[in-house]
Backbone atoms as SQL, in Angstrom:
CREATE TABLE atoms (id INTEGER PRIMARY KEY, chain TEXT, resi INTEGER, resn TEXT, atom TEXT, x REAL, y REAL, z REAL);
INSERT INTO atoms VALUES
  (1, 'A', 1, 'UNK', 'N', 35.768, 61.057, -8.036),
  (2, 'A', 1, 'UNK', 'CA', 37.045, 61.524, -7.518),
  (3, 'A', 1, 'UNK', 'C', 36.913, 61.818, -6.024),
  (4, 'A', 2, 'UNK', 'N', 37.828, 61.410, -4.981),
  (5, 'A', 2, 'UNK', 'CA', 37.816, 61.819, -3.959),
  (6, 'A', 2, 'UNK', 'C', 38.765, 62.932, -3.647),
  (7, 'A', 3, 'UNK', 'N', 37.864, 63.347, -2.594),
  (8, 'A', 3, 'UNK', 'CA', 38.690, 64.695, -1.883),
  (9, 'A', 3, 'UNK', 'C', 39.605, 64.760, -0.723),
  (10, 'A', 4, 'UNK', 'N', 40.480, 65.827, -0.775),
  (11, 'A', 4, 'UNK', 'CA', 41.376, 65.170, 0.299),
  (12, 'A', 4, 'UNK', 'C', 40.702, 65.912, 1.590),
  (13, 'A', 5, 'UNK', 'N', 41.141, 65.227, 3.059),
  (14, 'A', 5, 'UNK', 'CA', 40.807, 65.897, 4.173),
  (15, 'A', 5, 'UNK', 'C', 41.880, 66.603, 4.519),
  (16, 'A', 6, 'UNK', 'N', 41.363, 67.344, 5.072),
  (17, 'A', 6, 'UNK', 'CA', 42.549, 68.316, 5.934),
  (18, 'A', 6, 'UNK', 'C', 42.405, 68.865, 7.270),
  (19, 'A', 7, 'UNK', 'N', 43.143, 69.249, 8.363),
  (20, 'A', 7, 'UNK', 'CA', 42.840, 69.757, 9.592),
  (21, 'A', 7, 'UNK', 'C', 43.500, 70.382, 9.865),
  (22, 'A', 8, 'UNK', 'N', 42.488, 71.761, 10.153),
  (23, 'A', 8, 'UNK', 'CA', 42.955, 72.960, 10.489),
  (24, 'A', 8, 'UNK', 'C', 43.818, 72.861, 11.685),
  (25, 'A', 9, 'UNK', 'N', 44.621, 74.168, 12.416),
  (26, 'A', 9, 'UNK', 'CA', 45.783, 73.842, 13.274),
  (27, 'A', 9, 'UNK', 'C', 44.600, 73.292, 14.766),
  (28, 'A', 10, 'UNK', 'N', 43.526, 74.625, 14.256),
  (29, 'A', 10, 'UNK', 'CA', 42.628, 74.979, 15.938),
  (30, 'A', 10, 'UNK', 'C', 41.972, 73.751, 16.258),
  (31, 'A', 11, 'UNK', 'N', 41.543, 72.278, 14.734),
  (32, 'A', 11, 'UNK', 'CA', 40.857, 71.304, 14.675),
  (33, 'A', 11, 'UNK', 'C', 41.833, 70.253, 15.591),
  (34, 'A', 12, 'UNK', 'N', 42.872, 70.176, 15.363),
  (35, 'A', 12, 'UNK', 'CA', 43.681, 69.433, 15.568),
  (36, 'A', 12, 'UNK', 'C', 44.008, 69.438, 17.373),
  (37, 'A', 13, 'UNK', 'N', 43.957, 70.989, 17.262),
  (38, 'A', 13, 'UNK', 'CA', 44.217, 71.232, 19.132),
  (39, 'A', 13, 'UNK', 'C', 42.986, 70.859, 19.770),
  (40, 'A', 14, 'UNK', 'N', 41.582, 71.064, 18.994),
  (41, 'A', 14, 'UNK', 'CA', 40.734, 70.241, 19.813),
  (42, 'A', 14, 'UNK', 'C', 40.740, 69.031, 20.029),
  (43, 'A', 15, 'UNK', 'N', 41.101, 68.175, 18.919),
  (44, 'A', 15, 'UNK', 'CA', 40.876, 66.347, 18.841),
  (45, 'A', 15, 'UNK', 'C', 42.118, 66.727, 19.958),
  (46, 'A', 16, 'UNK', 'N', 43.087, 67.098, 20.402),
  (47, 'A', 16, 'UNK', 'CA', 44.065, 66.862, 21.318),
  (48, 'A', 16, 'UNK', 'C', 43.703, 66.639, 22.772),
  (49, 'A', 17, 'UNK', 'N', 42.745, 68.121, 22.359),
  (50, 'A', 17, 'UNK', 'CA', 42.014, 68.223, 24.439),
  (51, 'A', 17, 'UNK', 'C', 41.245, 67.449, 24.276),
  (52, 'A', 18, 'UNK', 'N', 40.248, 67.034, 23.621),
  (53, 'A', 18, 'UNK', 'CA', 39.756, 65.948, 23.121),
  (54, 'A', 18, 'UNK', 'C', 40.057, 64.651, 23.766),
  (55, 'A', 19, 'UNK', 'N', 41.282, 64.482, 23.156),
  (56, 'A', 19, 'UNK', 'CA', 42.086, 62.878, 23.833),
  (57, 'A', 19, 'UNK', 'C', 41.947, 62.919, 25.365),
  (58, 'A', 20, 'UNK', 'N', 42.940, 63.895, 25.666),
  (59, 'A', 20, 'UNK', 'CA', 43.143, 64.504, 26.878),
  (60, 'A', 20, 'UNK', 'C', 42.165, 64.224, 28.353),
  (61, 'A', 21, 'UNK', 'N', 41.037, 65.113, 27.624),
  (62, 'A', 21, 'UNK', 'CA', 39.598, 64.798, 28.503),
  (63, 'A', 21, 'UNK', 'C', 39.499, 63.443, 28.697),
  (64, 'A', 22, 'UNK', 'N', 39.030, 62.618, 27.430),
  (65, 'A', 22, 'UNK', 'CA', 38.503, 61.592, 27.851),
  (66, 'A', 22, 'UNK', 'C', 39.806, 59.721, 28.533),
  (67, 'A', 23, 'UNK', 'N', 40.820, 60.669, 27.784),
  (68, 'A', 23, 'UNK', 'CA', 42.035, 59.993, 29.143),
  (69, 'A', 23, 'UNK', 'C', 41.932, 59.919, 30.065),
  (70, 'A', 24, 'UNK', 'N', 41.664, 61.266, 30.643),
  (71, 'A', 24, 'UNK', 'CA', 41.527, 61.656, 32.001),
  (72, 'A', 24, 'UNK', 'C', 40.496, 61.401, 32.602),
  (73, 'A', 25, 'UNK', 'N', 39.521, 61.078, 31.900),
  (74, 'A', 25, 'UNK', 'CA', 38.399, 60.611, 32.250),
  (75, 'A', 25, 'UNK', 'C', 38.112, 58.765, 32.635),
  (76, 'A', 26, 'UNK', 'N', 38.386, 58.658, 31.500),
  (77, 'A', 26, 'UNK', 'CA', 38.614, 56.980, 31.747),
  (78, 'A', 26, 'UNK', 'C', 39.943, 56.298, 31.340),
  (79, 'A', 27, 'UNK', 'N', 40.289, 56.504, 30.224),
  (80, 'A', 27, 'UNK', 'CA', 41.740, 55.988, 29.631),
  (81, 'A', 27, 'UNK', 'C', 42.432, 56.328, 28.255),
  (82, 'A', 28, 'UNK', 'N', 43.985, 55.823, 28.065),
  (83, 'A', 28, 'UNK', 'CA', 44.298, 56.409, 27.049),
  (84, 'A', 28, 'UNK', 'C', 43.728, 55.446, 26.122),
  (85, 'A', 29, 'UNK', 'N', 43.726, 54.417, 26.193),
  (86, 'A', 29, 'UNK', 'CA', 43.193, 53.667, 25.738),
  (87, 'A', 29, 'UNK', 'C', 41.724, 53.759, 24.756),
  (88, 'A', 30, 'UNK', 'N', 41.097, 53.738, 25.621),
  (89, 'A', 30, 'UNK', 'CA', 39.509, 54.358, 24.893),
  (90, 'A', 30, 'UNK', 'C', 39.748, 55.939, 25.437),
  (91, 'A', 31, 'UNK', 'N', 40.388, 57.014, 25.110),
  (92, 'A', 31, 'UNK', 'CA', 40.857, 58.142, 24.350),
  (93, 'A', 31, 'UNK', 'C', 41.130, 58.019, 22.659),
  (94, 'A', 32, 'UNK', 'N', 42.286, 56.895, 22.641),
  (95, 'A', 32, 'UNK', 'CA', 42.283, 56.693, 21.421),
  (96, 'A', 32, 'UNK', 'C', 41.734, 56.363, 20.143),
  (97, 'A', 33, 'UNK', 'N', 40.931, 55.383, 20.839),
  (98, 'A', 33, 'UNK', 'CA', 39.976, 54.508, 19.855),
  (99, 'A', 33, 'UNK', 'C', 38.817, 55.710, 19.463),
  (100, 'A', 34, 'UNK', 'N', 38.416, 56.651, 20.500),
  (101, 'A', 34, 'UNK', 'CA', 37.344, 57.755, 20.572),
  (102, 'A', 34, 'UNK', 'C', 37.509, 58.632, 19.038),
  (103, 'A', 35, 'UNK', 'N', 38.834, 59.011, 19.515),
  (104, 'A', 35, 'UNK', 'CA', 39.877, 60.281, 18.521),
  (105, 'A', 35, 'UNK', 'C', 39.908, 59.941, 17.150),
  (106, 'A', 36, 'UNK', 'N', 40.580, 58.434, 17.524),
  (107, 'A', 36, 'UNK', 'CA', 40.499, 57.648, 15.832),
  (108, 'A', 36, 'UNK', 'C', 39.336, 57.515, 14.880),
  (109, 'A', 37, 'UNK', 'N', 38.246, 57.505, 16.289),
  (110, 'A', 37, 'UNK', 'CA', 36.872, 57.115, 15.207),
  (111, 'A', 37, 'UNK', 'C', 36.340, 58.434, 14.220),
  (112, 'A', 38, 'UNK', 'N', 36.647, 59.730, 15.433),
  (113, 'A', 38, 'UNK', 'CA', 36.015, 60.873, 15.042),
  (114, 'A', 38, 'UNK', 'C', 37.179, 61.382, 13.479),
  (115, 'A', 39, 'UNK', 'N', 38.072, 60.763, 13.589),
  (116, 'A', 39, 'UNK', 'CA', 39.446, 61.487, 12.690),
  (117, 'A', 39, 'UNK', 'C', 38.994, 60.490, 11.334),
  (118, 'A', 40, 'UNK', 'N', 38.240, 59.175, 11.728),
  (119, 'A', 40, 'UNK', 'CA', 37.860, 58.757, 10.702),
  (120, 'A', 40, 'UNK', 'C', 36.583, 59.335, 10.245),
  (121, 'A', 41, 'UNK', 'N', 35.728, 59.147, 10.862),
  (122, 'A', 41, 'UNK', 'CA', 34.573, 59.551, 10.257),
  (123, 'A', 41, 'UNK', 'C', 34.951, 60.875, 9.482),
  (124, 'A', 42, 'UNK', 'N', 35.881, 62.068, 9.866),
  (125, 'A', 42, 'UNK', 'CA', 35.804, 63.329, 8.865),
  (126, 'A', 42, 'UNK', 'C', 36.683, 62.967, 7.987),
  (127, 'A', 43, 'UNK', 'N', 37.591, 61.675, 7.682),
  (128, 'A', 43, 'UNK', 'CA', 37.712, 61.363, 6.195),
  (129, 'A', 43, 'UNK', 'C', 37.102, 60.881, 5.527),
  (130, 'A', 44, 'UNK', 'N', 36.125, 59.963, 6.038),
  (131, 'A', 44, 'UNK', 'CA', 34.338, 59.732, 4.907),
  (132, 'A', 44, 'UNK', 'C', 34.224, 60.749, 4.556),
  (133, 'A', 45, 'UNK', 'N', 34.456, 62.233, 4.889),
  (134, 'A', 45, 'UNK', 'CA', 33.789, 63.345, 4.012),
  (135, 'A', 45, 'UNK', 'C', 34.606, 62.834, 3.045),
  (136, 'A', 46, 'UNK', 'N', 35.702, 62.614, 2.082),
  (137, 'A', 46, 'UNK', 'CA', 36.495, 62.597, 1.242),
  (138, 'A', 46, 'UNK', 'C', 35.731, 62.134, -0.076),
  (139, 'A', 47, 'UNK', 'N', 34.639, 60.759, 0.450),
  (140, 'A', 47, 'UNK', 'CA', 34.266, 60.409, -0.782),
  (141, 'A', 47, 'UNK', 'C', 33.062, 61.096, -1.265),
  (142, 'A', 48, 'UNK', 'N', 32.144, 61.498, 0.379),
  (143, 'A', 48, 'UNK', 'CA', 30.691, 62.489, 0.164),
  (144, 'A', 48, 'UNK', 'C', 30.941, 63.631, 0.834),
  (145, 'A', 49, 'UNK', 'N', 31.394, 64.600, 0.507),
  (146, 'A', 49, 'UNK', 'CA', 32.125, 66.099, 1.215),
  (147, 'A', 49, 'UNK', 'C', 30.274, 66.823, 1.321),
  (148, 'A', 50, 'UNK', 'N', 29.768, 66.639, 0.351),
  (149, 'A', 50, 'UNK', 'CA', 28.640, 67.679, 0.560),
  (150, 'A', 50, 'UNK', 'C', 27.675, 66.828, 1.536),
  (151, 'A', 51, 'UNK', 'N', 27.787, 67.169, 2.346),
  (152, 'A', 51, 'UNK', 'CA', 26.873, 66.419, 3.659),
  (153, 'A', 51, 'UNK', 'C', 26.171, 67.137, 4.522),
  (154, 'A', 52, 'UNK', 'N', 25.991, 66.893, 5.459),
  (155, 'A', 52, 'UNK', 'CA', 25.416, 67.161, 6.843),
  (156, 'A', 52, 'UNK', 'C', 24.859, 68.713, 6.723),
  (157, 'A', 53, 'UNK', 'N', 24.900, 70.003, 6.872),
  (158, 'A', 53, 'UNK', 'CA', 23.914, 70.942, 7.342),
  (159, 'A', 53, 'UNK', 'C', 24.296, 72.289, 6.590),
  (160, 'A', 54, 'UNK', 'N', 24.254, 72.563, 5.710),
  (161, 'A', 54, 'UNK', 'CA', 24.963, 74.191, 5.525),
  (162, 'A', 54, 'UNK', 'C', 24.628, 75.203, 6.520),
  (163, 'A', 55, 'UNK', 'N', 25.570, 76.167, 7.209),
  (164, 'A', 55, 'UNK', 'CA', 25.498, 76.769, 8.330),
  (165, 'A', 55, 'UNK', 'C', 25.902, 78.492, 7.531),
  (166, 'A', 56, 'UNK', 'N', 25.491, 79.027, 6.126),
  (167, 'A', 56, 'UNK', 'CA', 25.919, 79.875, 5.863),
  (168, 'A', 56, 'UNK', 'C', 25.895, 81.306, 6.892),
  (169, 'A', 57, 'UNK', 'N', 25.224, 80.905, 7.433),
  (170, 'A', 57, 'UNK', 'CA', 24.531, 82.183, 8.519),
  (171, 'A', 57, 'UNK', 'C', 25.030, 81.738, 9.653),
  (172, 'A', 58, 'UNK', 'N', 26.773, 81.517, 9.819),
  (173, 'A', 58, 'UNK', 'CA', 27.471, 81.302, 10.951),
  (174, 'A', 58, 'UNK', 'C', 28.893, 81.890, 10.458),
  (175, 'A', 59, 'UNK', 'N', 29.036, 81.304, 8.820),
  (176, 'A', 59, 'UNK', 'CA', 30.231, 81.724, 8.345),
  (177, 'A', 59, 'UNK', 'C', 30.320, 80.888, 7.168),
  (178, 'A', 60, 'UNK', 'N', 30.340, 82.088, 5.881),
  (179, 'A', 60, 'UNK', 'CA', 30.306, 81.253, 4.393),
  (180, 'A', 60, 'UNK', 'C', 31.168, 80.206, 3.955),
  (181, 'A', 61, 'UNK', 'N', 30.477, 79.427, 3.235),
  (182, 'A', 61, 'UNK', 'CA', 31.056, 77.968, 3.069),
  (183, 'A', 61, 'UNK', 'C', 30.960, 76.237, 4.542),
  (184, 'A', 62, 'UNK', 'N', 30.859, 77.238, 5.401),
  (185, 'A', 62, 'UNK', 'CA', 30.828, 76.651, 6.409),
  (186, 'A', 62, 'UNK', 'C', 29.431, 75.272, 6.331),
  (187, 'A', 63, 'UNK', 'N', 30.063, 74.143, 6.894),
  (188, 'A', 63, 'UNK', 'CA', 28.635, 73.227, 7.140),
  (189, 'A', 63, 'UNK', 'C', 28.967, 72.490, 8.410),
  (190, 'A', 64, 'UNK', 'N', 27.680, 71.844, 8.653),
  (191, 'A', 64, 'UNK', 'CA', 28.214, 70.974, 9.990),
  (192, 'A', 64, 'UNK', 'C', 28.039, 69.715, 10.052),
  (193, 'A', 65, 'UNK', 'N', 28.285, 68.549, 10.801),
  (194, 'A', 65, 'UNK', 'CA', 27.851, 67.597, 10.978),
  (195, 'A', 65, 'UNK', 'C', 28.270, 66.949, 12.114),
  (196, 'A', 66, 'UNK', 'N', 27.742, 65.864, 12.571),
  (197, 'A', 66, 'UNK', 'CA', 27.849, 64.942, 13.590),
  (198, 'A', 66, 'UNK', 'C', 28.711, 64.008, 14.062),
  (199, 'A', 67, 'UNK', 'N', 29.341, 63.666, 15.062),
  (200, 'A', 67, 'UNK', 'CA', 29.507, 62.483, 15.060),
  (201, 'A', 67, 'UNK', 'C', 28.975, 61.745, 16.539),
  (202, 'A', 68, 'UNK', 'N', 28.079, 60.459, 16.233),
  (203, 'A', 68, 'UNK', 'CA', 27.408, 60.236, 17.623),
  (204, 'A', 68, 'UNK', 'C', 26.711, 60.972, 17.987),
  (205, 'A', 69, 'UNK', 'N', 26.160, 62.050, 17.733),
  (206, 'A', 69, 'UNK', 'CA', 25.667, 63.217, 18.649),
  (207, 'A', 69, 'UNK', 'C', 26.124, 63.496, 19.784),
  (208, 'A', 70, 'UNK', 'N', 27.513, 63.490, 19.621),
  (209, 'A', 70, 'UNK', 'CA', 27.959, 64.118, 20.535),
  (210, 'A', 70, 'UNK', 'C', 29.388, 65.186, 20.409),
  (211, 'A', 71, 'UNK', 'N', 30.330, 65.270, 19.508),
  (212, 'A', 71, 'UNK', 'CA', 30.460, 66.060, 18.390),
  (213, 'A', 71, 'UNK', 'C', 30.485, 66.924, 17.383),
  (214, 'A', 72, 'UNK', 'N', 30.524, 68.209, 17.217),
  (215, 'A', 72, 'UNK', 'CA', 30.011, 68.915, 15.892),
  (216, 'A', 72, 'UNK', 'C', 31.312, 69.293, 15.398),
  (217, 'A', 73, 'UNK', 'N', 31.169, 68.368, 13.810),
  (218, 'A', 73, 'UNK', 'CA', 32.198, 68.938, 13.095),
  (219, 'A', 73, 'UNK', 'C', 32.008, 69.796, 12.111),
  (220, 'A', 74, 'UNK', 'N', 32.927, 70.946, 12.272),
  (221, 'A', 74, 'UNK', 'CA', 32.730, 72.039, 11.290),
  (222, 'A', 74, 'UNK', 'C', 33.509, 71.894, 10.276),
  (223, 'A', 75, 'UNK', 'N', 33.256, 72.212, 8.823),
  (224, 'A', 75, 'UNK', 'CA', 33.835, 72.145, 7.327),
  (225, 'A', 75, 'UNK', 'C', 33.716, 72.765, 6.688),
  (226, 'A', 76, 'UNK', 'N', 34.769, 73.152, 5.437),
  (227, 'A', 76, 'UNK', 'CA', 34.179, 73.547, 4.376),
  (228, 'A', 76, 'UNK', 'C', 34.500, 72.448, 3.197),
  (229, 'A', 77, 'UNK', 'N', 34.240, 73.128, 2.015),
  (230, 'A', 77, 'UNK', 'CA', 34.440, 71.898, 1.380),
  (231, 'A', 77, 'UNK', 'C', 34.934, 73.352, -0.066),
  (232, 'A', 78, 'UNK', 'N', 35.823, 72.569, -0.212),
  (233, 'A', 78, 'UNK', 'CA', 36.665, 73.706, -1.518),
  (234, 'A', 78, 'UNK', 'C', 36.547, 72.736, -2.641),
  (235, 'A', 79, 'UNK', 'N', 35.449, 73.175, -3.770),
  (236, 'A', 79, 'UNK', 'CA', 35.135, 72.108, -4.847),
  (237, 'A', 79, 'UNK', 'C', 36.606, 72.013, -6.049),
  (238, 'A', 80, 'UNK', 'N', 36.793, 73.396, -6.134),
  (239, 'A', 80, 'UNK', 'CA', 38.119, 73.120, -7.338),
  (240, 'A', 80, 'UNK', 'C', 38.952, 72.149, -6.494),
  (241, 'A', 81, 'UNK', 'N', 39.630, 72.533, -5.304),
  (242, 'A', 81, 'UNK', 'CA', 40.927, 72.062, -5.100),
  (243, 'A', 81, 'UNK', 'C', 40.597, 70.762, -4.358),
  (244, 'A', 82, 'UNK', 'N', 39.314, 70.060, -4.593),
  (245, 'A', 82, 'UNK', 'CA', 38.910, 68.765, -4.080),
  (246, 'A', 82, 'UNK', 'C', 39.090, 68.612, -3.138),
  (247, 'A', 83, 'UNK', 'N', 38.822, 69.637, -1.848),
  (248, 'A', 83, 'UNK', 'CA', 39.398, 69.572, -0.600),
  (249, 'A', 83, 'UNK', 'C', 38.155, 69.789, 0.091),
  (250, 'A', 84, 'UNK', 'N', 38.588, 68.862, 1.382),
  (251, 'A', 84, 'UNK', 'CA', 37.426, 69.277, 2.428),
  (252, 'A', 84, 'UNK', 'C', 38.525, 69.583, 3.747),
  (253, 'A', 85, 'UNK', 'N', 38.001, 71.019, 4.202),
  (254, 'A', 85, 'UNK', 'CA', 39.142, 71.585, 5.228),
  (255, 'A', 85, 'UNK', 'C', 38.125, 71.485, 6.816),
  (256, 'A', 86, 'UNK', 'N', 38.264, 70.643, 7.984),
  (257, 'A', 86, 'UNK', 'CA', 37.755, 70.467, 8.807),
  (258, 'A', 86, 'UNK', 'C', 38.292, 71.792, 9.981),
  (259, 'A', 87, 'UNK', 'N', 37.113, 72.648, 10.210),
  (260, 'A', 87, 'UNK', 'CA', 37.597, 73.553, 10.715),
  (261, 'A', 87, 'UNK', 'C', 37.765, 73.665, 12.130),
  (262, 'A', 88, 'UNK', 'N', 36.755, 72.713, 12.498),
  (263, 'A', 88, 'UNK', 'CA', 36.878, 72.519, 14.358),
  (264, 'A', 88, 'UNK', 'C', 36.142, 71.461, 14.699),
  (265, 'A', 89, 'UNK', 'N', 36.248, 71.022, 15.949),
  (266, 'A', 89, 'UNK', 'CA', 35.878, 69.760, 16.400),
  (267, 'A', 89, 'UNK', 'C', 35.385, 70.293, 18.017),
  (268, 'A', 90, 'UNK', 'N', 33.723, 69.785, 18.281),
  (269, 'A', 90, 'UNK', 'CA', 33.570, 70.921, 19.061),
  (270, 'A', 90, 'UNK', 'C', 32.829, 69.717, 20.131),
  (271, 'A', 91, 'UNK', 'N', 32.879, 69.588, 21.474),
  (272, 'A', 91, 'UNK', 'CA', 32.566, 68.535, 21.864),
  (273, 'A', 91, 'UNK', 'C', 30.699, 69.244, 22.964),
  (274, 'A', 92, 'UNK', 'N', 29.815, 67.670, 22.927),
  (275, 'A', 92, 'UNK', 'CA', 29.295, 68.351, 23.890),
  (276, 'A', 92, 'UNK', 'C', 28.299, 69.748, 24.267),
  (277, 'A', 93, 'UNK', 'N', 27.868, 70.128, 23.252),
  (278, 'A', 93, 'UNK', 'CA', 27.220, 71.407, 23.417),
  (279, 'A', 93, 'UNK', 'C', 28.318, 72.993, 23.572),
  (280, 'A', 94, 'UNK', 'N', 29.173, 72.678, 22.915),
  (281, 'A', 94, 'UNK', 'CA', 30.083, 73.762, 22.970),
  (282, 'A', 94, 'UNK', 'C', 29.711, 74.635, 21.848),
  (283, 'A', 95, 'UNK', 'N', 29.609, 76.129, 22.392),
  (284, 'A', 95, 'UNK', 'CA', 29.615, 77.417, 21.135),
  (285, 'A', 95, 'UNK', 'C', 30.075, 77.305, 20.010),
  (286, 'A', 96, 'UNK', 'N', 29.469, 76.489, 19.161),
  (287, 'A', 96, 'UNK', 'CA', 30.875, 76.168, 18.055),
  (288, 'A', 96, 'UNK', 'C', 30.426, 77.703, 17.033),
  (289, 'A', 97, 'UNK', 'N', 28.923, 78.211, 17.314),
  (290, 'A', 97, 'UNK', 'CA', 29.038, 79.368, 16.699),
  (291, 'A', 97, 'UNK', 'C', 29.521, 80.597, 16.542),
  (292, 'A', 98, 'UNK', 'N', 29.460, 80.885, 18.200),
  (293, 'A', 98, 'UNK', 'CA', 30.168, 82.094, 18.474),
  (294, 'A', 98, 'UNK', 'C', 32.165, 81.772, 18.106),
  (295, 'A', 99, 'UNK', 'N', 31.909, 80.580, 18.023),
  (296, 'A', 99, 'UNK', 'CA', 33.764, 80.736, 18.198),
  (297, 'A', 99, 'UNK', 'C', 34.111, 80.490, 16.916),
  (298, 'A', 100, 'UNK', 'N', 33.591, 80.351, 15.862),
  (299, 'A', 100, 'UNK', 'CA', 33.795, 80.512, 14.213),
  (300, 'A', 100, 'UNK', 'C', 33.417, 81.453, 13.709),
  (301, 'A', 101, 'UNK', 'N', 32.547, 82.379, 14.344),
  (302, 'A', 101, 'UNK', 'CA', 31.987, 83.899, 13.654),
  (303, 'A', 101, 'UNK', 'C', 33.351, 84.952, 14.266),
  (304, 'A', 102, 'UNK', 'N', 33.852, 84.186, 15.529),
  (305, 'A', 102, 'UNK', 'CA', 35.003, 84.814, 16.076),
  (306, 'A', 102, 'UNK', 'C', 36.201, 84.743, 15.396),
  (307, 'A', 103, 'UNK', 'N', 36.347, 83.624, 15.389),
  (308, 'A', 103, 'UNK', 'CA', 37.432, 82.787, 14.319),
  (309, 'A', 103, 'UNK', 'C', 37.807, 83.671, 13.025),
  (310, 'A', 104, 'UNK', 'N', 36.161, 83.929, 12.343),
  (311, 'A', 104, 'UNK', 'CA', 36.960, 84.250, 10.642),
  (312, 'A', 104, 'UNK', 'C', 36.887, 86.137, 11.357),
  (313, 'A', 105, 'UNK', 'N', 36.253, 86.231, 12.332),
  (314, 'A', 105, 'UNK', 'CA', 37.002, 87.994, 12.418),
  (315, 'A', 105, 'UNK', 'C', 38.186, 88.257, 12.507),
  (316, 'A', 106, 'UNK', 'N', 38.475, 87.208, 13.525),
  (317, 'A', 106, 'UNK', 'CA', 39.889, 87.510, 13.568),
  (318, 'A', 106, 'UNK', 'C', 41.080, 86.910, 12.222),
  (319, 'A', 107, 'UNK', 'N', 40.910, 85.913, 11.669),
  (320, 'A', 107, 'UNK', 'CA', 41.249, 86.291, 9.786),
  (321, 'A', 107, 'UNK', 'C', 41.160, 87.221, 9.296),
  (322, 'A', 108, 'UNK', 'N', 39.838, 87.978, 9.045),
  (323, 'A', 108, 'UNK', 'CA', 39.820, 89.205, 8.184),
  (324, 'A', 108, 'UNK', 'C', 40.320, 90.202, 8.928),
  (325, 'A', 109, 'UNK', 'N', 40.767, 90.825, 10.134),
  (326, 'A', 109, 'UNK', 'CA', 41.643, 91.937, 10.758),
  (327, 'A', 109, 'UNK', 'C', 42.595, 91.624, 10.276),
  (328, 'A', 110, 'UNK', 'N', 43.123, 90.460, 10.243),
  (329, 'A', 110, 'UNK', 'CA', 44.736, 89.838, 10.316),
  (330, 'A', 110, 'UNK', 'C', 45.062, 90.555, 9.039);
């Protein structure tokens, strides 16, 4: 059975700046093709969700994985509801830790 993907609001605003950057960088063009690849590769989680790194000691359920090495995509993977929820898309050597230990604090205040 496959699982469905999903993207969080904050995942989505990254693949955006994402585009953005590398528009601005070279084109929309290969922006797109970039965005598309990475938006594909985190629906391959769908058929193998349990993948790449468990990161429990960042934030439970949480795992990570790659794309290119250049990339870190964060997930969880919700086994009943066959879901894999992509939580951020982090480019480049970016904090993806501090800003998901930040992330679910600010959930649990809420």
């Amino acid at each position: 059975m496959r699982y469905s993907v999903i993207f969080s609001p904050e995942a989505e605003e990254q693949l955006a700046a994402l585009y953005n950057y590398v528009a601005d960088a070279a084109s929309s063009n290969i922006a797109a093709l970039y965005t598309n690849a990475i938006v594909g590769h985190c629906e391959g989680l769908s058929a193998f969700p349990i993948r790449g790194t468990a990161r429990e000691d960042v934030r439970p359920g949480l795992r990570i994985t790659n794309y290119k090495k250049r990339v870190v995509i964060a997930f969880a993977v919700d086994e009943k509801a066959k879901r894999v929820s992509i939580i951020g898309l982090f480019q480049g050597g970016q904090d993806y830790e501090t800003f998901l230990r930040e992330d679910l604090k600010d959930k649990e205040e809420a």
